[in-house]
C-alpha positions in Angstrom: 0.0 0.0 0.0 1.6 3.1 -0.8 0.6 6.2 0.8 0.4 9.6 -1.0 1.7 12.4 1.3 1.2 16.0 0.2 2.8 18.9 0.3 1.4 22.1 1.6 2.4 24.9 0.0 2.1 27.9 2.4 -0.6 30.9 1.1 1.1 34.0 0.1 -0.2 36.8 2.5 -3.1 39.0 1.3 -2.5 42.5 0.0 -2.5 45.3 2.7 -6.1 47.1 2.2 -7.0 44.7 0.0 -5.5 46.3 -2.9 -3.3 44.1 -5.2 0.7 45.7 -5.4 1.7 45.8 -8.9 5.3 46.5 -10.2 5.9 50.5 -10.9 8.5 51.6 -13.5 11.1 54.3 -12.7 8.8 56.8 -14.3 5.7 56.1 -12.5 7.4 55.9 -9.3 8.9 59.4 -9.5 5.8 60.4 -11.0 3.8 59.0 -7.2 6.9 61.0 -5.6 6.2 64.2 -7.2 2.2 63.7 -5.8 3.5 63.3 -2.7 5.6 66.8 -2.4 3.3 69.8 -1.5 5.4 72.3 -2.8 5.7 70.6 -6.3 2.5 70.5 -6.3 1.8 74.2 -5.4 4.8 75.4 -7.6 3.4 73.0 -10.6 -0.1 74.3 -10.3 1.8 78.1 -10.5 3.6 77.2 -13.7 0.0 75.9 -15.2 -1.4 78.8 -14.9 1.1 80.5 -15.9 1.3 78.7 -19.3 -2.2 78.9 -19.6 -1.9 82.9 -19.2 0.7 82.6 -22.0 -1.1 80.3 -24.2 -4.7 82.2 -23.7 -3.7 85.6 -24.1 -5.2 86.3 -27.3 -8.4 85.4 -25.5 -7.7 86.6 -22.2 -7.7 90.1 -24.3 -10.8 89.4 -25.8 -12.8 89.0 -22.7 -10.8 91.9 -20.9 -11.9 94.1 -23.8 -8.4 96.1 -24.3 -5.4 95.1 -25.8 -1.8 95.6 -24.7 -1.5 98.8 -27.6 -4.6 100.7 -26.5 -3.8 103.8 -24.6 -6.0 105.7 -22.4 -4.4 109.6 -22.2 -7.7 111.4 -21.3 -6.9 109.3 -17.9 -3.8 110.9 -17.6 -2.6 113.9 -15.7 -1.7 116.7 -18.3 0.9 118.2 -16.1 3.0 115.0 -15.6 1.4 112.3 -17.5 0.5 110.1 -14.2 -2.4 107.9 -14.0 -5.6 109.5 -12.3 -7.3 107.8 -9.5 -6.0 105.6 -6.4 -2.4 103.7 -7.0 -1.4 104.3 -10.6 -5.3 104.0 -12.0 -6.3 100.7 -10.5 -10.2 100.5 -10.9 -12.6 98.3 -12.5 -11.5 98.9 -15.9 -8.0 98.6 -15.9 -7.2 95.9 -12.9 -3.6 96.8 -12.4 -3.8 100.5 -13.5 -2.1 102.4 -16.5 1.4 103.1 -17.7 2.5 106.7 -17.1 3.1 108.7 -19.9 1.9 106.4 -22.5 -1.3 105.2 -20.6 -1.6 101.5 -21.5 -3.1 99.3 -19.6 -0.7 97.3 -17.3 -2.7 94.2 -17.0 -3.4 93.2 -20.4 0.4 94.0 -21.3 1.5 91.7 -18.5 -0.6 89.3 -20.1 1.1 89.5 -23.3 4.6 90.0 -21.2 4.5 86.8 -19.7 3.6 85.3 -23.3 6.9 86.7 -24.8 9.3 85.9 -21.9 8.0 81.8 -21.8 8.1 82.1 -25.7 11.9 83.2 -25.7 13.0 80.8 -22.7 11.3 77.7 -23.5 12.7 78.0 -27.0 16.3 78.7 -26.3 16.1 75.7 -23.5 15.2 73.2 -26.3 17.7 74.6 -28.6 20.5 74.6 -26.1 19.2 71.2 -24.9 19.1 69.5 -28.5 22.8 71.1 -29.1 24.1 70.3 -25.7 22.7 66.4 -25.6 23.9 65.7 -28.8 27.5 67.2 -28.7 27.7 65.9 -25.0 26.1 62.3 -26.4 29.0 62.3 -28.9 31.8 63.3 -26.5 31.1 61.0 -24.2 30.4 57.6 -26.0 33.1 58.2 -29.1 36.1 59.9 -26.3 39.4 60.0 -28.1 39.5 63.1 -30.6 36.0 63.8 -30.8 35.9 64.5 -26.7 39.2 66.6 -27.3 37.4 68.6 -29.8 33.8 69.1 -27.9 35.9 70.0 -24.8 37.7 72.6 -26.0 34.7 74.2 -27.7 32.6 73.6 -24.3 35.8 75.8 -22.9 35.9 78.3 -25.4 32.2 79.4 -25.1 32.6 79.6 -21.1 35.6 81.5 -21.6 33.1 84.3 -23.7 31.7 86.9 -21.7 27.9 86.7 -21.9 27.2 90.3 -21.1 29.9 91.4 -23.5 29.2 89.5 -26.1 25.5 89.9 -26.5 26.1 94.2 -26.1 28.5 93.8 -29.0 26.2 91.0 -30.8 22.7 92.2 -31.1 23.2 95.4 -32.4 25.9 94.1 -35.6 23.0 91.9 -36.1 20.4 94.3 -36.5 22.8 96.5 -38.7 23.7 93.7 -40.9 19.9 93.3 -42.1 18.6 96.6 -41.4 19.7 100.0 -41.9 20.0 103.0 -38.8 16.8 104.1 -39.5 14.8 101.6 -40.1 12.5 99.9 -37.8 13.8 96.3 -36.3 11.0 93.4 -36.5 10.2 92.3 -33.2 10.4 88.2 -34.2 14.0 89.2 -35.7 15.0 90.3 -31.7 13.7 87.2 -30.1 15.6 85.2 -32.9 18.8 87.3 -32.3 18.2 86.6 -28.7 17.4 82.7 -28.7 20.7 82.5 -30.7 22.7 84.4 -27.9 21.2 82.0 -25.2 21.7 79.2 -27.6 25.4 80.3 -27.9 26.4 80.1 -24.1 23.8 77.8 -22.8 24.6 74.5 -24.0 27.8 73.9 -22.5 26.2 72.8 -19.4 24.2 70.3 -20.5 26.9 68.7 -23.0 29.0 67.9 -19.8 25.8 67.0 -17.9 25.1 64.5 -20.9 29.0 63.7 -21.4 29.6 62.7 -17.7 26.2 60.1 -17.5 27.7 58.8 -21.2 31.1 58.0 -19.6 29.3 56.3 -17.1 26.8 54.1 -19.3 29.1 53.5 -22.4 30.8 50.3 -20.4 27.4 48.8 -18.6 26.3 45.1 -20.3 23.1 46.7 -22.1 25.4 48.4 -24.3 28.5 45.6 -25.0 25.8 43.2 -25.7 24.1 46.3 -28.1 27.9 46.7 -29.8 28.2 42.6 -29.9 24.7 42.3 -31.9 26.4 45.0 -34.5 24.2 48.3 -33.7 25.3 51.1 -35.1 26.5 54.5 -33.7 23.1 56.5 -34.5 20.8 53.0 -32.5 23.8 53.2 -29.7 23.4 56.9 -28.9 20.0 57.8 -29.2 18.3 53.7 -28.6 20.3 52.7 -26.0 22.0 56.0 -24.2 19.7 58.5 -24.5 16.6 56.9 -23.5 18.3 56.5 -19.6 19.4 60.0 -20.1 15.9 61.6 -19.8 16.1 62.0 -15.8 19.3 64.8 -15.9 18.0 66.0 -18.8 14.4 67.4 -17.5 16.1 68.6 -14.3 18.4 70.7 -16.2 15.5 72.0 -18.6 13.2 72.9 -15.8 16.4 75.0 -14.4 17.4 76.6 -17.8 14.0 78.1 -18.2 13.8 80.0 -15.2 17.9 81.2 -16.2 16.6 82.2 -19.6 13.6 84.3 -18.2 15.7 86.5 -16.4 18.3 86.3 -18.9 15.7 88.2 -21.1 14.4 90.3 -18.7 17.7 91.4 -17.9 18.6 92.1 -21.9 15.7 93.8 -22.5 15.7 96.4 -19.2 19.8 96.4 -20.8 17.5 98.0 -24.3 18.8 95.4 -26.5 16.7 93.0 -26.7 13.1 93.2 -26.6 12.1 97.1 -26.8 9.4 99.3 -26.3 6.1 98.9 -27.4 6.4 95.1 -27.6 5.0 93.8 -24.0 8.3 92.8 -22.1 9.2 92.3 -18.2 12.3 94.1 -18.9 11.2 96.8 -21.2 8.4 97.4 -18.1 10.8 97.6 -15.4 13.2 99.8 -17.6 10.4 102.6 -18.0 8.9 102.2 -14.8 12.5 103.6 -13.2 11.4 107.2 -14.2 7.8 107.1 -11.7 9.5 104.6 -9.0 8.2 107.8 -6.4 5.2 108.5 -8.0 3.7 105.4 -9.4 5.3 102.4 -7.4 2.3 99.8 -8.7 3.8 100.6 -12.2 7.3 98.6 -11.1 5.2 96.5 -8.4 2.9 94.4 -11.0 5.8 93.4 -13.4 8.6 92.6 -10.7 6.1 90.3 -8.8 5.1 88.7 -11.7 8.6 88.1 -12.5 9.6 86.7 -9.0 6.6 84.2 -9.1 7.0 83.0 -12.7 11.4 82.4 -11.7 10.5 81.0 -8.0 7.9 78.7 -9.3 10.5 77.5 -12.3 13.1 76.8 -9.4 11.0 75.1 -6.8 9.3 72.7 -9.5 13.1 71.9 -10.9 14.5 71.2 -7.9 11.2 69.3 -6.5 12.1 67.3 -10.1 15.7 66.7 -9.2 14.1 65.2 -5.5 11.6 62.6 -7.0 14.1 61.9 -9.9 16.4 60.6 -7.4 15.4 57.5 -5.2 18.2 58.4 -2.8 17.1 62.0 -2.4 16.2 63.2 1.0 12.9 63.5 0.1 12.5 60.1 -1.2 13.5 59.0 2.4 10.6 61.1 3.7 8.2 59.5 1.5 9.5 55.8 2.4 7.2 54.2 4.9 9.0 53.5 8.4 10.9 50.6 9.7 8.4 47.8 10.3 5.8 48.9 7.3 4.4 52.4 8.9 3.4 49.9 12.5 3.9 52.2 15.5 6.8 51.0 17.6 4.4 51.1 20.7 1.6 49.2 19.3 4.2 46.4 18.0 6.0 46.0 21.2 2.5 45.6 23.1 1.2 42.9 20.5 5.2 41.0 21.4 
């Protein structure tokens, strides 16, 4: 008689809560970080609006009825030009007041102002992005001659004075397709201007991109790419690039911020975005003139300014956090020794 014994296997333990625990890729993980931080949140919901401001204006101007050319001077002072009424001509009509002395509206130019400055930054961060990934991609898989090369161009644009170069830059430009007298397109300035950022901004992110390479180019998912025969254009941008992406949007969410100042700056400077085209800069720049008598005219636009940068900065660097699992605030997030069970309750169930 032979006797059958069998085996028990033992039951895997439900799910906490009920709720089945499926695996998370890197993406979605960071992604549940990101949730998880308040002031990404808050800073995230900032730079929506923001965008949407940007995006919207035509129809923000629509429904506000006045557009960021109209001028008001029968609501000026004759004697000085200053806004009539309470703080610069804040009233129901014109939210944030008038401009001295030309008597436009300040609100509807902001609107418009914001729209130009997120135009001109989030264009020259993808150029300098797309230049700097590729040179650094290059420099940092191929090494030898090529990284020589890279390098020493990487060292000759930091070596160039930014300030310098862009006073000497922008107006050679404008003479070399326009004549003294003749009136500069505003698209040809925020061309001329993408191209200076374009010109100093990339070296950072080539030797972000070059150091990551150096690390990756001897891991086994890329000898056993270069054993199967994939070829140099599959190797950089199949096999590199894709676990690239994580430095990559840190350093773009930083670079816009830069680049909105970096405008700002230009244009208050008066070469870069001028007068009437809505600017920050070219705001600030005329509002120096009425700092005593109308201080809402520099208010509105230097706020604005501080919110749009401060937003950019706390969302990049809440991106750097949930980019990186060994961040502090990926420690925060991590549940407790012992699965999140309070150390009283566990000792008195022992």
């Amino acid at each position: 008689m032979s006797l059958s014994t069998e085996i028990a296997r033992p039951e895997a333990p439900p799910p906490p809560n009920g709720i089945d625990i499926a695996g998370r890729s890197p993406g979605q993980l960071a992604w549940a970080r990101l949730r998880r931080d308040r002031v990404a949140v808050i800073s995230g919901g900032v730079l929506a609006f923001f965008l949407l401001v940007a995006i919207l204006a035509p129809l923000i101007e629509l429904a506000y009825g006045i557009g960021p050319y109209d001028q008001f001077q029968e609501k000026l002072r004759r004697s000085d030009g200053m806004p009539l009424g309470y703080a610069g001509g804040i009233s129901g009509e014109h939210w944030f007041g008038l401009e001295p002395g030309s008597g436009r509206d300040i609100f509807i130019r902001l609107v418009y102002g914001i729209r130009t400055s997120l135009l001109i930054a989030v264009m020259a961060a993808l150029l300098t992005s797309l230049i700097g990934i590729t040179l650094g991609i290059l420099a940092g898989y191929l090494g030898g001659w090529v990284d020589a090369v890279i390098g020493w161009i990487t060292d000759l644009a930091l070596a160039l004075p930014f300030l310098i170069f862009a006073l000497a830059v922008m107006p050679t430009v404008e003479l070399r397709f326009y004549g003294p007298r003749d009136e500069v397109p505003t698209w040809f300035r925020v061309a001329v201007l993408i191209g200076i950022f374009a010109t100093f901004g990339w070296t950072g992110m080539a030797r972000l991109v070059r150091g990551q390479v150096i690390s990756l180019r001897e891991r086994e998912f890329v000898e056993a790419a270069r054993a199967c025969g994939a070829g140099l254009g599959h190797m950089l941008f199949r096999q590199l690039l894709p676990n690239l992406w994580a430095p990559i949007l840190v350093s773009f969410s930083l670079a816009v911020p830069a680049y909105v100042t970096g405008e700002a700056a230009l244009s208050f400077l008066n070469i870069g975005i001028r007068d009437p085209t809505p600017d920050f800069g070219v705001m600030i720049f005329r509002s120096i003139d009425y700092l005593q008598g109308d201080p809402a005219y520099v208010f509105f636009p230097g706020i604005t300014i501080f919110a749009l940068v401060l937003a950019f900065n706390l969302f990049g660097d809440a991106l750097r956090d949930a980019l990186d699992p060994r961040s502090a605030m990926s420690a925060r997030a991590a549940p407790p020794p012992g699965g999140g069970v309070d150390a009283a309750a566990t000792k008195d169930a022992r």
